[in-house]
PyMOL Python script that loads the backbone (N, CA, C, O; Angstrom):
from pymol import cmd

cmd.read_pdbstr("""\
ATOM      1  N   UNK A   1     -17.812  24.261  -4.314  1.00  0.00           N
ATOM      2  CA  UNK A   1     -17.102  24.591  -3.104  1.00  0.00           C
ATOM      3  C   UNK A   1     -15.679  24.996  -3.491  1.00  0.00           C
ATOM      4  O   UNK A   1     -15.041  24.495  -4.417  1.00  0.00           O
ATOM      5  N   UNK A   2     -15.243  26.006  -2.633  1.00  0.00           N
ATOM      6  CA  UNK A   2     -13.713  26.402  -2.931  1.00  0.00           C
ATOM      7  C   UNK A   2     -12.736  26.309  -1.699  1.00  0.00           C
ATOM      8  O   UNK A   2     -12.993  25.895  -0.569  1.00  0.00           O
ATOM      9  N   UNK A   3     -11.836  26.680  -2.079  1.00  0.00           N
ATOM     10  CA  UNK A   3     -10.635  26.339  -1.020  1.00  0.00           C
ATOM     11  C   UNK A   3     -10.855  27.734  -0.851  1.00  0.00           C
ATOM     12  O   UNK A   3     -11.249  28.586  -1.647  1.00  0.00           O
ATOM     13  N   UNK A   4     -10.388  27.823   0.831  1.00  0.00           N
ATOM     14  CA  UNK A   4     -10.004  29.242   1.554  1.00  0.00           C
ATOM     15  C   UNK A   4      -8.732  29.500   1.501  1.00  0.00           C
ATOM     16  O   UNK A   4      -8.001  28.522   1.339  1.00  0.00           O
ATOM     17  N   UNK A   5      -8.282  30.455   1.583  1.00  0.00           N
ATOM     18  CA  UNK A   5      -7.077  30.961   1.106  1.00  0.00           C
ATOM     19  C   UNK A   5      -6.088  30.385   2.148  1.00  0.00           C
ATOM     20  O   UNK A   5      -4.864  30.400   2.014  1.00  0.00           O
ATOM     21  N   UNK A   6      -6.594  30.003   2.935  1.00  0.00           N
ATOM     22  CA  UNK A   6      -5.669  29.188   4.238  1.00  0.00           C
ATOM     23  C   UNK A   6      -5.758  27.906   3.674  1.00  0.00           C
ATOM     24  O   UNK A   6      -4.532  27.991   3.612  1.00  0.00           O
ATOM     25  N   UNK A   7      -5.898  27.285   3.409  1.00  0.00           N
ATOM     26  CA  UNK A   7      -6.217  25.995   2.634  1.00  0.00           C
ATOM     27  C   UNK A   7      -5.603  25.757   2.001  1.00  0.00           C
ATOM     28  O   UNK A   7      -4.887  24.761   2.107  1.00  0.00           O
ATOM     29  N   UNK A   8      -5.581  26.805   0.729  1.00  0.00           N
ATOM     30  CA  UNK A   8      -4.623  26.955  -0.216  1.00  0.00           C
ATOM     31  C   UNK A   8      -2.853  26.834  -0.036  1.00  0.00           C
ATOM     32  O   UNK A   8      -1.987  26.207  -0.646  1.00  0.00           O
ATOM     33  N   UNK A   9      -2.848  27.508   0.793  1.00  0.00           N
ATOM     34  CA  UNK A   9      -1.734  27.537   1.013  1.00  0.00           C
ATOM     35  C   UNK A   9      -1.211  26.202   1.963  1.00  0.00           C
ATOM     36  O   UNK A   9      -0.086  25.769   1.716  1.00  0.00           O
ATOM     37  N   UNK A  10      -1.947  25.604   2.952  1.00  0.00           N
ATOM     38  CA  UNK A  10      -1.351  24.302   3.170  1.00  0.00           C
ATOM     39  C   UNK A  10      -1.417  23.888   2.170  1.00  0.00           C
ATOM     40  O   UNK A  10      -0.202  23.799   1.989  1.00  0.00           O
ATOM     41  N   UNK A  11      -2.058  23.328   0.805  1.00  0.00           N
ATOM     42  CA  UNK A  11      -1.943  22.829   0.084  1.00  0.00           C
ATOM     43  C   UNK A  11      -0.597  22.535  -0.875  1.00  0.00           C
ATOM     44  O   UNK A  11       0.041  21.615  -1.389  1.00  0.00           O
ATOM     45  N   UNK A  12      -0.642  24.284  -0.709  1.00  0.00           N
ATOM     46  CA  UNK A  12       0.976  24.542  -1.646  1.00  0.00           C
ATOM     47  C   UNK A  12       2.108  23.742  -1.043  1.00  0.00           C
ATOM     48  O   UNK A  12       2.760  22.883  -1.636  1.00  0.00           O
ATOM     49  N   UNK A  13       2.287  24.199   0.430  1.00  0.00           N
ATOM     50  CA  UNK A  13       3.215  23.712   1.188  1.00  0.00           C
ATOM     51  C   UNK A  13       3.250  22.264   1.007  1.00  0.00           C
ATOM     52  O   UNK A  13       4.335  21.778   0.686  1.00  0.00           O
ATOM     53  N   UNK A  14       2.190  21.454   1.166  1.00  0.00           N
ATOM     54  CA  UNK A  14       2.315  20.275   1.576  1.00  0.00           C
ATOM     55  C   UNK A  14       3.018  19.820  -0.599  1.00  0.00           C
ATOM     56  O   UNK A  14       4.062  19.287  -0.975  1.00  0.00           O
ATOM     57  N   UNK A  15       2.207  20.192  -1.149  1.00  0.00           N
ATOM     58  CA  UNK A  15       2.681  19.959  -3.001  1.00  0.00           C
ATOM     59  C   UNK A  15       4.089  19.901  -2.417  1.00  0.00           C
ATOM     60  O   UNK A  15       4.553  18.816  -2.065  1.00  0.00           O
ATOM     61  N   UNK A  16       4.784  21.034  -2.305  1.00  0.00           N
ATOM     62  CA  UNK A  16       6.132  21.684  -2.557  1.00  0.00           C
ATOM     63  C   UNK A  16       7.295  20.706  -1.995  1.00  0.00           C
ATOM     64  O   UNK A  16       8.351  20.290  -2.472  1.00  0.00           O
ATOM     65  N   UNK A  17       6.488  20.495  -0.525  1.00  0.00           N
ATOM     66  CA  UNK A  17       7.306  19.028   0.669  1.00  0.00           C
ATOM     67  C   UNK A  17       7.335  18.018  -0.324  1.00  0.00           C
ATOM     68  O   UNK A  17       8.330  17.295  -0.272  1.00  0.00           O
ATOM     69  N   UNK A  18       6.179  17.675  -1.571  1.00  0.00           N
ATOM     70  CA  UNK A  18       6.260  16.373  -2.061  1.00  0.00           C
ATOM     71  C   UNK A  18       6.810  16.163  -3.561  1.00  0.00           C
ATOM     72  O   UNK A  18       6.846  15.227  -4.360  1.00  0.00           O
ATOM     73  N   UNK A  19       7.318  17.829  -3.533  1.00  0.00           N
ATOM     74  CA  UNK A  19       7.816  17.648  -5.522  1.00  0.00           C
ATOM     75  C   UNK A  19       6.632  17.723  -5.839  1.00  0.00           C
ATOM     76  O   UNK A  19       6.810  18.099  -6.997  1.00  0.00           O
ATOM     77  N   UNK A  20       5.401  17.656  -5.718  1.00  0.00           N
ATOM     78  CA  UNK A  20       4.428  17.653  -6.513  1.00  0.00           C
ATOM     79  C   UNK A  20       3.706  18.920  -7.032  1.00  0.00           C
ATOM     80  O   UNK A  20       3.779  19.915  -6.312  1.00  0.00           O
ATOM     81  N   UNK A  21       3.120  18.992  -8.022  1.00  0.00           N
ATOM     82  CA  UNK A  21       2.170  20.013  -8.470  1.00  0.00           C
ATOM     83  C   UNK A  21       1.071  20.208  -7.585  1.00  0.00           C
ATOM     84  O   UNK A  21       0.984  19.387  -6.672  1.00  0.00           O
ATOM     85  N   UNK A  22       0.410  20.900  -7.632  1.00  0.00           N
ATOM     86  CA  UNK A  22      -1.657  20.923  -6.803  1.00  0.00           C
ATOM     87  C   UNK A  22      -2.062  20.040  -7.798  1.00  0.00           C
ATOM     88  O   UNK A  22      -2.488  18.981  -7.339  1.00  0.00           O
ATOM     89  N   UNK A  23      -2.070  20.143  -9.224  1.00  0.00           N
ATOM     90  CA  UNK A  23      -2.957  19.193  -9.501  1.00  0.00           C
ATOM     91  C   UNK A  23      -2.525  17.792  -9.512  1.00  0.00           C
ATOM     92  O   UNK A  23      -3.450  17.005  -9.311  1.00  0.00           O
ATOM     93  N   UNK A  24      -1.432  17.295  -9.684  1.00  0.00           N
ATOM     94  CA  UNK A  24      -0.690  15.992  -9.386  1.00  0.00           C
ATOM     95  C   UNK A  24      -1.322  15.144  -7.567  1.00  0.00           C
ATOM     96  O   UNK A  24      -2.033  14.192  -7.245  1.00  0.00           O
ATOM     97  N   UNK A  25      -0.701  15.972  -7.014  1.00  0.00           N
ATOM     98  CA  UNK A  25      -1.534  16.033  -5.470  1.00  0.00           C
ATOM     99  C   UNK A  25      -2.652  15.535  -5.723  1.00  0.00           C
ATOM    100  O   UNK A  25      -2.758  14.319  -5.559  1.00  0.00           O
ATOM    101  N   UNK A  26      -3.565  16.130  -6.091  1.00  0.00           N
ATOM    102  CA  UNK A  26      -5.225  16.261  -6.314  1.00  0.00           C
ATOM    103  C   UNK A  26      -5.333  15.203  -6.573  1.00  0.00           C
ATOM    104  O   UNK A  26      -5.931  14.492  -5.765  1.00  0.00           O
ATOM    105  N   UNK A  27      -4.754  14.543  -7.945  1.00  0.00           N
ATOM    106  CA  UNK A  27      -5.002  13.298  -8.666  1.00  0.00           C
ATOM    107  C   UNK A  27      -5.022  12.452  -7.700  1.00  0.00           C
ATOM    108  O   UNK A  27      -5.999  11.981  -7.116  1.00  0.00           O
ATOM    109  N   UNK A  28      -3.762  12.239  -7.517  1.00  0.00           N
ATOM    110  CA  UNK A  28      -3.003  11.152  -6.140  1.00  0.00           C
ATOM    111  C   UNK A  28      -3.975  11.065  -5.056  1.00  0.00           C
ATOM    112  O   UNK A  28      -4.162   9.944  -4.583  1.00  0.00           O
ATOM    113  N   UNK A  29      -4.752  12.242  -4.489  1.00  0.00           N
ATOM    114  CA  UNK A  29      -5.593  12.210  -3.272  1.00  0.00           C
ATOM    115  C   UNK A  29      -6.539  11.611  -3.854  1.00  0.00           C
ATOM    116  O   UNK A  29      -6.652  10.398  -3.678  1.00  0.00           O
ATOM    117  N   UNK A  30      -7.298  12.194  -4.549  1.00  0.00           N
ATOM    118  CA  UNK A  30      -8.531  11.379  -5.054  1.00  0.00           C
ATOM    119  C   UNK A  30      -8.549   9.812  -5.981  1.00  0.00           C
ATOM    120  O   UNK A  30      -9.494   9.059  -6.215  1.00  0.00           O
ATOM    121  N   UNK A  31      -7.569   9.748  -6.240  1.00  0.00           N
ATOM    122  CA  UNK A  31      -7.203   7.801  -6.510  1.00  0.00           C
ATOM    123  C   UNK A  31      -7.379   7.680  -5.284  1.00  0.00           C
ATOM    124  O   UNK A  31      -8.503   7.564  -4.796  1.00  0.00           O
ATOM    125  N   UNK A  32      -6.182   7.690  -4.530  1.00  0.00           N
ATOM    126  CA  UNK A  32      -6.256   7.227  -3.186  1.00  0.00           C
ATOM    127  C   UNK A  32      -7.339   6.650  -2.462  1.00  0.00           C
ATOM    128  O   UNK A  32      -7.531   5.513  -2.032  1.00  0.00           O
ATOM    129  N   UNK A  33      -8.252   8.106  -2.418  1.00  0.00           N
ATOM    130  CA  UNK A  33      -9.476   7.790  -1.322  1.00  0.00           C
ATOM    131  C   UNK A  33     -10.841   6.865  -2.230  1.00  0.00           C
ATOM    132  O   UNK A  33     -11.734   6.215  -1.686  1.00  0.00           O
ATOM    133  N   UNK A  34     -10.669   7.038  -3.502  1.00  0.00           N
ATOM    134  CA  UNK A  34     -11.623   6.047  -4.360  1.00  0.00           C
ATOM    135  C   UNK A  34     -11.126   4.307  -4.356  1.00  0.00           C
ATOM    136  O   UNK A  34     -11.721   3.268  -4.642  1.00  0.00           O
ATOM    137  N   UNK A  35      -9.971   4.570  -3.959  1.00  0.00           N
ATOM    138  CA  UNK A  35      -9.392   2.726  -3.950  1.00  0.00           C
ATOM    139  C   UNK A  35      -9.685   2.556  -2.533  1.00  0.00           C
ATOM    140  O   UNK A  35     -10.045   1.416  -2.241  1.00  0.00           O
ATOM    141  N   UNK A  36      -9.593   3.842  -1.066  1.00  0.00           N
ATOM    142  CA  UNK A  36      -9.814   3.317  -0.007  1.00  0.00           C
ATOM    143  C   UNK A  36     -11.287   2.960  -0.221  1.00  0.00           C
ATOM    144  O   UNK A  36     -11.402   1.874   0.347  1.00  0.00           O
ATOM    145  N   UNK A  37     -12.395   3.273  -0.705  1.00  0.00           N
ATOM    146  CA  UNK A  37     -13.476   2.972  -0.433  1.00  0.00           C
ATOM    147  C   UNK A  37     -13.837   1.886  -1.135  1.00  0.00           C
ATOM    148  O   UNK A  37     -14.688   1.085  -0.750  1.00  0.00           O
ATOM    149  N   UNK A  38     -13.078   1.793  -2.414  1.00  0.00           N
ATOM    150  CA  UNK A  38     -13.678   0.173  -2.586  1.00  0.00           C
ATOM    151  C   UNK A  38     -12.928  -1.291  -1.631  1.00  0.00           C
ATOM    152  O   UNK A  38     -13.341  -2.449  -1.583  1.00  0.00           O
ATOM    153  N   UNK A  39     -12.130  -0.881  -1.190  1.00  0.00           N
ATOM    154  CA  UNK A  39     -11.417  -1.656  -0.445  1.00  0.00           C
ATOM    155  C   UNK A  39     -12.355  -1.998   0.655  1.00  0.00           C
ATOM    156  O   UNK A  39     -12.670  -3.149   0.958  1.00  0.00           O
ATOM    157  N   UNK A  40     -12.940  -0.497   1.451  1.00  0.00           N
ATOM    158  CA  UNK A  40     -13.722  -0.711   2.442  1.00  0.00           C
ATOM    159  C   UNK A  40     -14.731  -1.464   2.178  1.00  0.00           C
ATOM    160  O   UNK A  40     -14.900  -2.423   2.930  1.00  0.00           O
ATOM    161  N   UNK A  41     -15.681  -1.260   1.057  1.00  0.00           N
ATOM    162  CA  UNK A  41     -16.517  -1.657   0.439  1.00  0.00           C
ATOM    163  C   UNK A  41     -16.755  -3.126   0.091  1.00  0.00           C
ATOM    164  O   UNK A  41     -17.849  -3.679  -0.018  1.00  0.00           O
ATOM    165  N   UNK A  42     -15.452  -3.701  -0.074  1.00  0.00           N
ATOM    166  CA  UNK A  42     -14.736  -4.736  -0.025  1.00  0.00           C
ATOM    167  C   UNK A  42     -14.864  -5.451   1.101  1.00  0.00           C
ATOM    168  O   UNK A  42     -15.428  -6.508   0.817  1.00  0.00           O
ATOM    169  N   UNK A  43     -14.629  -5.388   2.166  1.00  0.00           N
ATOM    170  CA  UNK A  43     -14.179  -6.345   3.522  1.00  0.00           C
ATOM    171  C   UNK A  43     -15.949  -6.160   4.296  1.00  0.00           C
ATOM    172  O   UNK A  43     -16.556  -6.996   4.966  1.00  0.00           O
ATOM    173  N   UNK A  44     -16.461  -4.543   3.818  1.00  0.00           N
ATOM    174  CA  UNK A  44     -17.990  -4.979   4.157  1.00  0.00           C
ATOM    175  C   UNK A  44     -18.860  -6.264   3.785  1.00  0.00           C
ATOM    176  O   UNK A  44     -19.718  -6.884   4.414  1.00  0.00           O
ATOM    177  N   UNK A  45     -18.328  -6.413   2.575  1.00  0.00           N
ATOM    178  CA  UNK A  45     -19.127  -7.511   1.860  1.00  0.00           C
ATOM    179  C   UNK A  45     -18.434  -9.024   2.987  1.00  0.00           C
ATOM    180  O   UNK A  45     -18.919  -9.672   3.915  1.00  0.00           O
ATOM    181  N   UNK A  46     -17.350  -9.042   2.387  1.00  0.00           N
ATOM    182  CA  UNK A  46     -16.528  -9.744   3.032  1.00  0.00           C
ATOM    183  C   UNK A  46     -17.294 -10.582   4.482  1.00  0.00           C
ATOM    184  O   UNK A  46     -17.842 -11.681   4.577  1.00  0.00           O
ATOM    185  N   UNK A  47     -17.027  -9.485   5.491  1.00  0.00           N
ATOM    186  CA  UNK A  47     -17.477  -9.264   6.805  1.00  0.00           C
ATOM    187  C   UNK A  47     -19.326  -9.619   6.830  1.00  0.00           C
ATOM    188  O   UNK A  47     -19.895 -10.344   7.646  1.00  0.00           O
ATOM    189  N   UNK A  48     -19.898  -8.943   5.805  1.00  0.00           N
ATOM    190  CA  UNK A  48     -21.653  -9.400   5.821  1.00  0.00           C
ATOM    191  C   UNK A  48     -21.307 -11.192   5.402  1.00  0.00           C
ATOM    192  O   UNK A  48     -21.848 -12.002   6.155  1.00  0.00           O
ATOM    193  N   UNK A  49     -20.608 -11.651   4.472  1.00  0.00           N
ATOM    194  CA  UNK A  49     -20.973 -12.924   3.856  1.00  0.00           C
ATOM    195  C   UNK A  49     -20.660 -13.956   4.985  1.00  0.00           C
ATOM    196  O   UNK A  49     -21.292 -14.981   5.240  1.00  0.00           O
ATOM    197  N   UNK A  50     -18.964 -13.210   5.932  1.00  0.00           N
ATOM    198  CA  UNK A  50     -18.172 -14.022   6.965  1.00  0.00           C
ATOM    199  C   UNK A  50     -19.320 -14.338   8.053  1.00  0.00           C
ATOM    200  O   UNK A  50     -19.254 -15.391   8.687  1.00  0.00           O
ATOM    201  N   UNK A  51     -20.558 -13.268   8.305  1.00  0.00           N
ATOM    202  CA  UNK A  51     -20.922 -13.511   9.780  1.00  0.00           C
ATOM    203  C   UNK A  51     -21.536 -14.909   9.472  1.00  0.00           C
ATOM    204  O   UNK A  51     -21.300 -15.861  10.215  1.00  0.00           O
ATOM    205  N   UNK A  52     -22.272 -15.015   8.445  1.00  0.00           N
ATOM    206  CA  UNK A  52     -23.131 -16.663   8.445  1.00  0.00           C
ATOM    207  C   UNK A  52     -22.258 -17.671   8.700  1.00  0.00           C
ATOM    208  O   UNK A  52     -22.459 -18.634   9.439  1.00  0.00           O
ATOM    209  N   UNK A  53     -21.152 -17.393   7.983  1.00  0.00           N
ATOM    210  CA  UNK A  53     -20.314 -18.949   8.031  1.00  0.00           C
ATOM    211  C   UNK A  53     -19.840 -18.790   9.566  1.00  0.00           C
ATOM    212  O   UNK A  53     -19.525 -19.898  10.001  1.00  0.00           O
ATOM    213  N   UNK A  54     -19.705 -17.881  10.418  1.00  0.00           N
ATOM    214  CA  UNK A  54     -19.362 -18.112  11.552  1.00  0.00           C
ATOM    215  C   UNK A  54     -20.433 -18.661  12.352  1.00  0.00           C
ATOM    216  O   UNK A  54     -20.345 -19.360  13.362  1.00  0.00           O
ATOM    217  N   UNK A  55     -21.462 -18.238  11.744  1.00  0.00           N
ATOM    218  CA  UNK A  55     -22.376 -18.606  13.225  1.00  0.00           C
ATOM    219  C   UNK A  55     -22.623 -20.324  12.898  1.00  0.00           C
ATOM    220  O   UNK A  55     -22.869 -20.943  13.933  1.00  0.00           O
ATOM    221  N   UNK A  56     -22.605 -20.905  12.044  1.00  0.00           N
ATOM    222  CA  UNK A  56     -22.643 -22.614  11.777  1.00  0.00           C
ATOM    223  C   UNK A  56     -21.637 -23.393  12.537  1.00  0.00           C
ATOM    224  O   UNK A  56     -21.926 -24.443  13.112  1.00  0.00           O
ATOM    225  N   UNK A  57     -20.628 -22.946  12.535  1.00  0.00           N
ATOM    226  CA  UNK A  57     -19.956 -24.066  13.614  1.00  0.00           C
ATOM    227  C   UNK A  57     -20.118 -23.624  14.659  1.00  0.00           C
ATOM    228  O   UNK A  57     -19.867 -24.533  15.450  1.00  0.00           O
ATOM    229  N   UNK A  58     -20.540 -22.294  15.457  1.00  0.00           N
ATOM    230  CA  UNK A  58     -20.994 -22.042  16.834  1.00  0.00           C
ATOM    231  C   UNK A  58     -22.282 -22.761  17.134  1.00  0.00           C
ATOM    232  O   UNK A  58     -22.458 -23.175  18.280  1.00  0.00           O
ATOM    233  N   UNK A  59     -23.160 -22.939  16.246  1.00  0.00           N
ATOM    234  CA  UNK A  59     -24.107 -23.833  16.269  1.00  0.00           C
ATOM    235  C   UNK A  59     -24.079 -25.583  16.415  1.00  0.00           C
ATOM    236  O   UNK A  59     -25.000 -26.189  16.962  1.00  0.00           O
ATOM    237  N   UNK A  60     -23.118 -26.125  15.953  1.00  0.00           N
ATOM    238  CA  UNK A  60     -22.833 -27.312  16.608  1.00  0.00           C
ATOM    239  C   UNK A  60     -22.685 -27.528  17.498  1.00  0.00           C
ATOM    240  O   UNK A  60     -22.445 -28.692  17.819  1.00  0.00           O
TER     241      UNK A  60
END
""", "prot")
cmd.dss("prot")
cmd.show_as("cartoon", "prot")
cmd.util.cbc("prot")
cmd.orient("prot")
């Protein structure tokens, strides 16, 4: 898949607003969204292990 030439160019703009390169950007975006998903990934587990322990003292 490629960027459209409109694309591109927000891209530039938004680099340029941040001092950054496109590929610096790039890096930064894609860390980013790989730490958001283990994070998410994270509180799923979290959230599956939390529902049991909740439902035991509603059960008393």
């Amino acid at each position: 898949m490629e960027f459209t030439e409109e694309e591109m160019d927000q891209l530039r703009e938004a680099a340029g607003r941040e001092g950054k390169s496109l590929r610096s950007m790039a890096h930064d975006a894609i860390v980013s969204e790989l730490r958001r998903r283990k994070v998410a990934a994270a509180a799923t587990r979290v959230a599956g292990s939390s529902a049991g322990l909740n439902k035991r003292p509603a059960e008393k």
